[in-house]
C-alpha positions as CSV (number, residue, x, y, z in Angstrom):
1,X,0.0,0.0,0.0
2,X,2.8,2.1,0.1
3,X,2.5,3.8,-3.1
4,X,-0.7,5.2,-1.7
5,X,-0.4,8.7,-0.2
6,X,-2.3,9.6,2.5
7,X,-3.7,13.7,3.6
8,X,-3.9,14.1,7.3
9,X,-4.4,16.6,9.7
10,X,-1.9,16.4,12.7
11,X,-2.5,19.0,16.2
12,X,0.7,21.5,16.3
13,X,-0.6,23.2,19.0
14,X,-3.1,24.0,21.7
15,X,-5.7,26.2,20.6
16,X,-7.1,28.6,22.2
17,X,-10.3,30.4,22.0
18,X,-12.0,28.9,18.3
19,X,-9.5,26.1,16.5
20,X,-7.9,27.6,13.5
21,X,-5.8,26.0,10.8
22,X,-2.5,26.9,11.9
23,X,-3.4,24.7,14.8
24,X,-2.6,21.9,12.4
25,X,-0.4,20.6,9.8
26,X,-2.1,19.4,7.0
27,X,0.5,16.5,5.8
28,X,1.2,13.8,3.2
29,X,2.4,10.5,4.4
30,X,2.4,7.2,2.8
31,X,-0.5,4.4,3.7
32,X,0.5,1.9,5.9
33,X,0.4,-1.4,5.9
34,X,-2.3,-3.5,8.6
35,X,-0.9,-5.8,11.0
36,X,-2.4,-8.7,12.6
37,X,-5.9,-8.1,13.6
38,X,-6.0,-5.1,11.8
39,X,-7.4,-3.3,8.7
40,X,-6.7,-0.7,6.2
41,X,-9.7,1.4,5.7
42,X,-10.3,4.3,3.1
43,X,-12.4,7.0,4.9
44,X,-15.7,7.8,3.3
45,X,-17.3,10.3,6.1
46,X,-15.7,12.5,9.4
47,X,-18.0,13.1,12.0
48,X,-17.4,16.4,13.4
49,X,-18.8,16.9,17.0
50,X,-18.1,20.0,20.0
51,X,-16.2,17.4,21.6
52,X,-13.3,18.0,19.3
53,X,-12.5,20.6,20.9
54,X,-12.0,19.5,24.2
55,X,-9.6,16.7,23.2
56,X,-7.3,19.0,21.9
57,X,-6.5,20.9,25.6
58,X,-3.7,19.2,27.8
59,X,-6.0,19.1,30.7
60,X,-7.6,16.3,32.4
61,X,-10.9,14.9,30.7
62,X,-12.5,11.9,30.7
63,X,-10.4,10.5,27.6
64,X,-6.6,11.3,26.8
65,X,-5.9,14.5,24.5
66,X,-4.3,14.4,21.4
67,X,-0.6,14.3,21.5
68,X,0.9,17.4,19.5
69,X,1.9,16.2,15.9
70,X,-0.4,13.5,16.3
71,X,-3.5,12.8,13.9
72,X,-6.8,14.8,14.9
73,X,-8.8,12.1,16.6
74,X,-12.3,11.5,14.6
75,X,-14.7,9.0,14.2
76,X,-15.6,8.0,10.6
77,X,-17.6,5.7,8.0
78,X,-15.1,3.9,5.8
79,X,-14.9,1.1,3.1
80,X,-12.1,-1.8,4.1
81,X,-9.4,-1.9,1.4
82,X,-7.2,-4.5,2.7
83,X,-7.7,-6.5,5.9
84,X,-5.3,-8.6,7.9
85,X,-8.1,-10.7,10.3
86,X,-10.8,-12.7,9.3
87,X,-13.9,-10.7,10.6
88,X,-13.7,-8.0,8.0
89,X,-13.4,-8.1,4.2
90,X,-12.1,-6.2,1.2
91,X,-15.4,-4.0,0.9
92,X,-17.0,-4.1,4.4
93,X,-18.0,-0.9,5.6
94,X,-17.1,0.4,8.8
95,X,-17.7,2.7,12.0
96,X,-14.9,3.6,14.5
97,X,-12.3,5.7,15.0
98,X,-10.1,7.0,12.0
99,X,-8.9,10.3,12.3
100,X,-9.0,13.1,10.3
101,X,-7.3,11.7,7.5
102,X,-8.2,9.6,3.8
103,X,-6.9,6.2,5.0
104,X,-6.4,4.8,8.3
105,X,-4.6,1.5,10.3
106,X,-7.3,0.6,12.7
107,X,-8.0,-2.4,15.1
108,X,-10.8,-4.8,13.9
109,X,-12.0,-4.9,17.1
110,X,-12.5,-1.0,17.4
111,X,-14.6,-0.7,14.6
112,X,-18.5,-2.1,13.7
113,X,-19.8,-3.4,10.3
114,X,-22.8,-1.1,9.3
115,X,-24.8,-1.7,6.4
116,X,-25.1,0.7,3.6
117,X,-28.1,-0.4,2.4
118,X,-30.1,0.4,5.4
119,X,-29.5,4.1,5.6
120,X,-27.2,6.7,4.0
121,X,-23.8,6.9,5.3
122,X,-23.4,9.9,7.2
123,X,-26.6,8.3,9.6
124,X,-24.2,5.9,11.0
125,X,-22.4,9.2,12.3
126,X,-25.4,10.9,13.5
127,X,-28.7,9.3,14.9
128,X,-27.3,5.6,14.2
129,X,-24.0,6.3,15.9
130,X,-23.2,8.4,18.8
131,X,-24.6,11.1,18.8
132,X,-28.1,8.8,18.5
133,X,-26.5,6.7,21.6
134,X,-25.8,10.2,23.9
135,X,-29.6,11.2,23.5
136,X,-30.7,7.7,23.9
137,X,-28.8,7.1,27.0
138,X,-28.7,10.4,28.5
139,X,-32.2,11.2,28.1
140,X,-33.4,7.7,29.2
141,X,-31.2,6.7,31.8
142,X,-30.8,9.8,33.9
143,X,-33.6,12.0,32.8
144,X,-36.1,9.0,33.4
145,X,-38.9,10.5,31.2
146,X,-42.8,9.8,32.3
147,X,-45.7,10.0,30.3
148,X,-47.1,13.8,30.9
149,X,-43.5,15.4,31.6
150,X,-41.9,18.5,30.0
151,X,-38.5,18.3,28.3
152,X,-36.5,21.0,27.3
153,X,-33.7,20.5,25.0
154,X,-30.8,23.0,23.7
155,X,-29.5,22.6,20.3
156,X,-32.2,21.0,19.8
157,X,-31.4,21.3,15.8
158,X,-27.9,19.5,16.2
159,X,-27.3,15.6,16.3
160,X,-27.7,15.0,19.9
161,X,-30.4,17.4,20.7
162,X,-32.7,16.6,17.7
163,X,-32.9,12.8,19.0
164,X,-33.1,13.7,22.2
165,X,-36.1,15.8,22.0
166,X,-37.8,13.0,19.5
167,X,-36.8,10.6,21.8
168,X,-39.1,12.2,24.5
169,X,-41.8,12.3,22.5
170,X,-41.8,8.5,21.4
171,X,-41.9,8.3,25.6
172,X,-45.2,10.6,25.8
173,X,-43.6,13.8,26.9
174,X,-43.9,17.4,25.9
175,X,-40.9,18.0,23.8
176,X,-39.7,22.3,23.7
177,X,-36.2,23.0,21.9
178,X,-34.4,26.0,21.9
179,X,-32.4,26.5,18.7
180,X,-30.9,29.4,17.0
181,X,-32.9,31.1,14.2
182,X,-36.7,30.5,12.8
183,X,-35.5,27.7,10.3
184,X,-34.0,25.6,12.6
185,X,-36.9,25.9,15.0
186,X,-39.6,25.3,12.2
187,X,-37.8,22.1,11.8
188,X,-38.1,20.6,15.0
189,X,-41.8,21.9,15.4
190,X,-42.9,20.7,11.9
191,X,-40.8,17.9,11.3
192,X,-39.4,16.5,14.4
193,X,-42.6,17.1,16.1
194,X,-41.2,19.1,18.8
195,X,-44.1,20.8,21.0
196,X,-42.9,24.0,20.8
197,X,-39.4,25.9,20.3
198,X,-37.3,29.2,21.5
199,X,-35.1,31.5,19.1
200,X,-32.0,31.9,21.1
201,X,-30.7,34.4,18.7
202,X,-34.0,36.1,18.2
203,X,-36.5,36.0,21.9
204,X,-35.9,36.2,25.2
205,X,-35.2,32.8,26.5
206,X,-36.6,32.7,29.8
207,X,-40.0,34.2,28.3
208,X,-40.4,32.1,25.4
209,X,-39.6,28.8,28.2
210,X,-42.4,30.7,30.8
211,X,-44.9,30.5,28.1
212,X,-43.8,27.2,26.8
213,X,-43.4,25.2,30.1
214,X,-45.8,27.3,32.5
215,X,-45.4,24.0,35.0
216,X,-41.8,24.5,35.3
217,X,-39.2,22.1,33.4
218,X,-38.8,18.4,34.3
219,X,-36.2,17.9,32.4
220,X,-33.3,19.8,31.1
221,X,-31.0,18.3,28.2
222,X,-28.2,20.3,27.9
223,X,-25.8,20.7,25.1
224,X,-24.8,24.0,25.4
225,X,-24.4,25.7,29.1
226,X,-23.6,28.6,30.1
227,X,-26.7,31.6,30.3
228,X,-29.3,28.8,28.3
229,X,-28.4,26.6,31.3
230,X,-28.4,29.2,34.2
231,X,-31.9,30.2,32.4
232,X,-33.2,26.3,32.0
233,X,-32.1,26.3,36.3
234,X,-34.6,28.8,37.1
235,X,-37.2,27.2,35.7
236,X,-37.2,23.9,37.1
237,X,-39.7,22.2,38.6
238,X,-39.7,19.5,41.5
239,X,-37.7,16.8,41.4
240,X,-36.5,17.8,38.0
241,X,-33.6,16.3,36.4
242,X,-31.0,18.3,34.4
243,X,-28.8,16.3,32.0
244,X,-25.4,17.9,31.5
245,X,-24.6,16.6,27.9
246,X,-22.5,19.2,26.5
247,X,-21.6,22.8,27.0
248,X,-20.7,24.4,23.5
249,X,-20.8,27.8,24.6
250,X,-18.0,27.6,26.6
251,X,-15.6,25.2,24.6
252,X,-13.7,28.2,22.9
253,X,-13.4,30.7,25.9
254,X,-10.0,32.7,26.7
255,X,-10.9,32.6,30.3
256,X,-12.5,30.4,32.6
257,X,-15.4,28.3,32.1
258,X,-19.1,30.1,32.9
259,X,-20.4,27.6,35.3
260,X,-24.0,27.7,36.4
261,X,-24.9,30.6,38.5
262,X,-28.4,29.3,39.3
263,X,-27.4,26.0,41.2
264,X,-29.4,26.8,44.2
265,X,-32.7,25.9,41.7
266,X,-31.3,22.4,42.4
267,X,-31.5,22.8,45.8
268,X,-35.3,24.3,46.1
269,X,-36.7,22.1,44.0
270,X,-35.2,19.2,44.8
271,X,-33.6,18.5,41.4
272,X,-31.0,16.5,40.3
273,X,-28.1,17.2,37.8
274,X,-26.0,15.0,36.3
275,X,-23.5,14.9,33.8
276,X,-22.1,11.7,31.2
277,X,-19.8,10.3,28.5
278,X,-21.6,8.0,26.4
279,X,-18.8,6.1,26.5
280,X,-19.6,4.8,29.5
281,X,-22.7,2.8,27.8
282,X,-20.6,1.0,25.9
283,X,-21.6,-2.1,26.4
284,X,-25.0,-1.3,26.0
285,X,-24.7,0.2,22.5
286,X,-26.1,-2.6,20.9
287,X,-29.5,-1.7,22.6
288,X,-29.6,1.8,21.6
289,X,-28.7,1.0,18.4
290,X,-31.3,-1.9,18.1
291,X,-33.8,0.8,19.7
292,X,-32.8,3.6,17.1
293,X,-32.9,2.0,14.0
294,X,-36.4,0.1,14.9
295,X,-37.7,3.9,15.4
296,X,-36.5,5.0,12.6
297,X,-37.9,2.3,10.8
298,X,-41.0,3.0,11.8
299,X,-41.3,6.5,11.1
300,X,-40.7,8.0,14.5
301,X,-37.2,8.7,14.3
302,X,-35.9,11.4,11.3
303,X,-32.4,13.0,11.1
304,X,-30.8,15.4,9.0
305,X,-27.3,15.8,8.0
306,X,-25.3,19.0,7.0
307,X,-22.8,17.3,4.6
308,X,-19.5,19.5,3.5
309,X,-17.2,18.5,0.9
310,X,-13.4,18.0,1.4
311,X,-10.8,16.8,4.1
312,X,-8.8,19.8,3.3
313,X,-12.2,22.1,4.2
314,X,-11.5,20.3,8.5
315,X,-10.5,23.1,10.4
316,X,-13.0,25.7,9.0
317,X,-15.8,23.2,8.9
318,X,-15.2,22.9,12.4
319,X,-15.5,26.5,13.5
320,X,-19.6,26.0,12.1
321,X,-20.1,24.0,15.0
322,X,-19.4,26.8,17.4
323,X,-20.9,29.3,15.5
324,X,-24.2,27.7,15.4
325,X,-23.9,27.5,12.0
326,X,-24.6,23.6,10.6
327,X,-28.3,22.3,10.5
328,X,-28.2,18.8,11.5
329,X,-25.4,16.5,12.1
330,X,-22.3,17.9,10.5
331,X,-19.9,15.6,8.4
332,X,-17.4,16.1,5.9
333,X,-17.4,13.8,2.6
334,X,-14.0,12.9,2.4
């Protein structure tokens, strides 16, 4: 394979504030050859996700950071092009791990057979992979959703958000989102079936949640904290729950981290607030994903994806997560 060359994006440095492309070094190396138990797979789809940009800081998280000069960590959809154990063939097509880069070395063990036949590619990246498993086992297994409850989700346009708030619905909750701009929200009201949304960019949040949830919030998915969250707080209800999924808001700050402000919410309303890595599920993924793909069969499950074209496009493609700018579940087509 080594007359193969192969494009890949290596971290040079710690970013700070929003990534840029002199953060990386956009190199040309050959293709490697797979060892035992390995494959050689040609990347079809990245999945680009806010986590990114927490695996690029030196400090303690709940996964290792990327070493500098090492290959941006990703996961990815590829096509097997030579393989070197017997559960994978010339042609399978894979979910894992690859990196930001057109062909990648990876363990057969690391990586799941999808089937292309079933749904597009990019899915498997977005409400079939994990962003589908961090609503499913967020929302179900530490929000605990009853018939009758109200569920308010942020990002509520993006990957995690838009199958979290669907998710609650298949359970018999009120679903409300808050997303930025009138499109987005007129997607998860008219085709998600959200109950009811709030323009971040464009209404007051804590109004447009008083007239929506005029009980108080149950639940409280959140993907974006700082001032949604400390808003989401002082609306809780009783024993609400508040899921602490994400908190894109504050990924690219020079200074410290806006934490919540409104904690003592938990506190008067005898709430609970919890946060998780989906990684932890992991041996569980086989229910979600059995779970996911039977809703989706049926029609109760839908999912978008905002596809860009080009590896070399990674580091500004990147920057439209924190921006608010992608609709759906953003992924580059390699």
């Amino acid at each position: 394979m080594s007359t193969l060359q192969n494009r890949q994006f290596k971290l040079t440095s710690r970013p700070v504030g929003m990534v840029k492309r002199s953060d990386f070094e956009f190199a040309s190396t050959p293709v490697g050859d797979p060892g035992p138990g390995e494959a050689l797979v040609k990347v079809l789809y990245l999945s680009l996700d806010p986590a990114m940009r927490g695996w690029m800081n030196a400090g303690r998280s709940y996964i290792a950071p990327v070493g500098l000069g090492e290959v941006m960590r990703a996961g990815g959809v590829a096509s097997v092009v030579a393989s070197n154990d017997p559960s994978l063939a010339v042609g399978d097509t894979v979910v894992g791990g690859t990196g930001v880069q057109d062909y990648a070395v990876v363990k057969a063990k690391e990586v799941t057979k999808v089937d292309p036949r079933l749904a597009p590619l990019p899915r498997y990246l977005g409400a079939l992979g994990m962003p589908g498993l961090t609503a499913y086992f967020g929302l179900l297994d530490i929000g605990q959703p009853k018939e009758g409850e109200t569920v308010v989700v942020s990002a509520a346009s993006g990957a995690v958000g838009a199958v979290a708030g669907q998710i609650a619905k298949i359970k018999g909750c009120r679903a409300i989102g808050i997303a930025g701009g009138p499109d987005k929200c007129r997607y998860i009201v008219e085709e998600l079936g959200f109950d009811g949304a709030v323009d971040y960019k464009n209404e007051d949040v804590r109004a447009g949640l008083a007239r929506h949830c005029p009980k108080g919030i149950d639940i409280y998915f959140d993907n974006v904290g700082g001032d949604i969250l400390d808003t989401a707080l002082s609306l809780l209800a009783r024993r609400a729950r508040v899921i602490v999924c994400g908190a894109v808001s504050q990924y690219n700050n020079h200074e410290s981290i806006h934490g919540p402000r409104n904690y003592l919410s938990l506190l008067v309303n005898h709430a609970l607030m919890e946060g998780f890595v989906v990684f932890e599920y992991a041996a569980r993924y086989p229910e979600g994903m059995q779970a996911l793909a039977g809703w989706m069969a049926s029609g109760k499950l839908k999912a978008r994806e905002d596809v860009i074209e080009g590896l070399e496009t990674f580091p500004e493609t990147l920057q439209k997560l924190f921006r608010g700018e992608n609709f759906g579940k953003l992924v580059i087509k390699v």
